[in-house]
N, C-alpha and C positions, 0 to 999 in steps of 0.2 A: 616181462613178456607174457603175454595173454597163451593159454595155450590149450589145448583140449576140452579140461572142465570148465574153461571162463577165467580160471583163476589168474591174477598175476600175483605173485608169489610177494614183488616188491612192496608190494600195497597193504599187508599187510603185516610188514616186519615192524616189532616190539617197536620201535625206535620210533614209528609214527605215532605213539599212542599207546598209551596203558587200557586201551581195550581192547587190546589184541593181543591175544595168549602167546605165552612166551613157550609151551610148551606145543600147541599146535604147529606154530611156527616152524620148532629146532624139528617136528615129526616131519613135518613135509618136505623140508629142507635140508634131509639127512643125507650126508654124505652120499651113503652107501645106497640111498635112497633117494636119489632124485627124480624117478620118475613120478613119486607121490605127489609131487606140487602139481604136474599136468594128468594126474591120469585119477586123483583122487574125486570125489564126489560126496556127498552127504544124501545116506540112509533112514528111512524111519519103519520102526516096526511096529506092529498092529498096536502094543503096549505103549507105543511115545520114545523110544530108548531110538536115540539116533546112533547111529555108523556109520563108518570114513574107512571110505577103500573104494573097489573096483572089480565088476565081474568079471571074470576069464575064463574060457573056455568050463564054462558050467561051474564053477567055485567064486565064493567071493573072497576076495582078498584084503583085508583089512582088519580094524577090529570096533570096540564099541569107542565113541567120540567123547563119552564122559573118561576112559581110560586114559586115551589121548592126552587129552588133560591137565589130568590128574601128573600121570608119569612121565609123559610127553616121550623121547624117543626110546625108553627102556620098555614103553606100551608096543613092543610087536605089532609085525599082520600076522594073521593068521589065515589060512586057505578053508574057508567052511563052505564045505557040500550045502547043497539044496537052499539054499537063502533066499531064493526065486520072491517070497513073499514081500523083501525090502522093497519099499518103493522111494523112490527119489524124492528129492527135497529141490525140484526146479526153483532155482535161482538162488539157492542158497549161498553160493559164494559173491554173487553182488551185495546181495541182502550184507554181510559179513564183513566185506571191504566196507560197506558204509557205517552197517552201526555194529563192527566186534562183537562180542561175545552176548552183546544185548541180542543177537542174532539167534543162539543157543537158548536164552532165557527170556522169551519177547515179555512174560507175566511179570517180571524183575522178584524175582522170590528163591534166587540161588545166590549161593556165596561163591565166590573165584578170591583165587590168591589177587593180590595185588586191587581187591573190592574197595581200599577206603580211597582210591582213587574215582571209583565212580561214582561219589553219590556228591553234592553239592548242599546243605544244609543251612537253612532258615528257620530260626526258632523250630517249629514243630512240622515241619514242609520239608522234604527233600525233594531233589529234581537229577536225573542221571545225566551227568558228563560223558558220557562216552555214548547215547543215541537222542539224545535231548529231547526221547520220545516220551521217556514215565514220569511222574509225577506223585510221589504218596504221600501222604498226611500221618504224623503219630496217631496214633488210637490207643487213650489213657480208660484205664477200665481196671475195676479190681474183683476179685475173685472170691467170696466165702466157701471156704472149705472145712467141711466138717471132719474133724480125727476123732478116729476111735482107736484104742488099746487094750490089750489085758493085762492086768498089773498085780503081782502077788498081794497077798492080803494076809498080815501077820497069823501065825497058830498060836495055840496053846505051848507047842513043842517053843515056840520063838520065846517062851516066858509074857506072853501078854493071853490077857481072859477077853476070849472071843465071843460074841452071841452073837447066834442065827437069826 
């Protein structure tokens, strides 16, 4: 059921698709918390760091969306004063039902639990299963690196005759 944010909740449960976070999911869909699924939205700060929550009479409610994540419903809201700066992520939860967490990482250069589900691999070519939008190539290249050390040098005191 579509509701407030855009979201329908059903769309995307785990079970459709291993791009779609199993802990985002259990957070919006918490018991004790069900209004997250209709009243949640996605934030960005000046920095890039997205947040998932909800303004309310002058507090935002929510917390950071890599937490989410990470911990999924053990990742709290949190009520933080003055947030005014977040600006909305319009359309982000369609973007989301369509291509999951490819949604979160459009550049494909993060890692998620359940990752070796998304890549699809041809000799040196991968292609992403879950927004069948990226495409990256191995890139074979090698590195000279110079070491340096300081390494004792026998003494006289060691029984060996040293010249300077």
């Amino acid at each position: 059921m579509t509701r407030e944010n855009g979201l329908d909740i059903k769309l995307i449960n785990p079970k459709n698709g291993a791009k779609y976070s199993p802990n985002l999911y259990k957070w919006l869909n918490h018991r004790h918390h069900k209004h997250r699924a209709w009243m949640s939205r996605i934030y960005k700060d000046s920095s890039g760091v997205y947040w998932i929550g909800h303004f309310y009479d002058g507090y935002f409610s929510g917390n950071r969306l890599m937490a989410v994540l990470c911990f999924g419903v053990r990742a709290d809201s949190y009520a933080w004063r003055g947030m005014k700066w977040l600006s909305e992520v319009n359309g982000f939860w369609g973007q989301y039902t369509q291509d999951g967490r490819c949604a979160i990482d459009k550049d494909h250069s993060m890692s998620f639990v359940g990752d070796e589900t998304r890549w699809g691999l041809d000799i040196d070519t991968r292609h992403c299963l879950w927004c069948g939008k990226a495409i990256q190539r191995l890139k074979r290249y090698m590195k000279a690196i110079e070491c340096t050390e300081w390494v004792n040098v026998p003494t006289e005191s060691d029984g060996h005759n040293v010249t300077a």
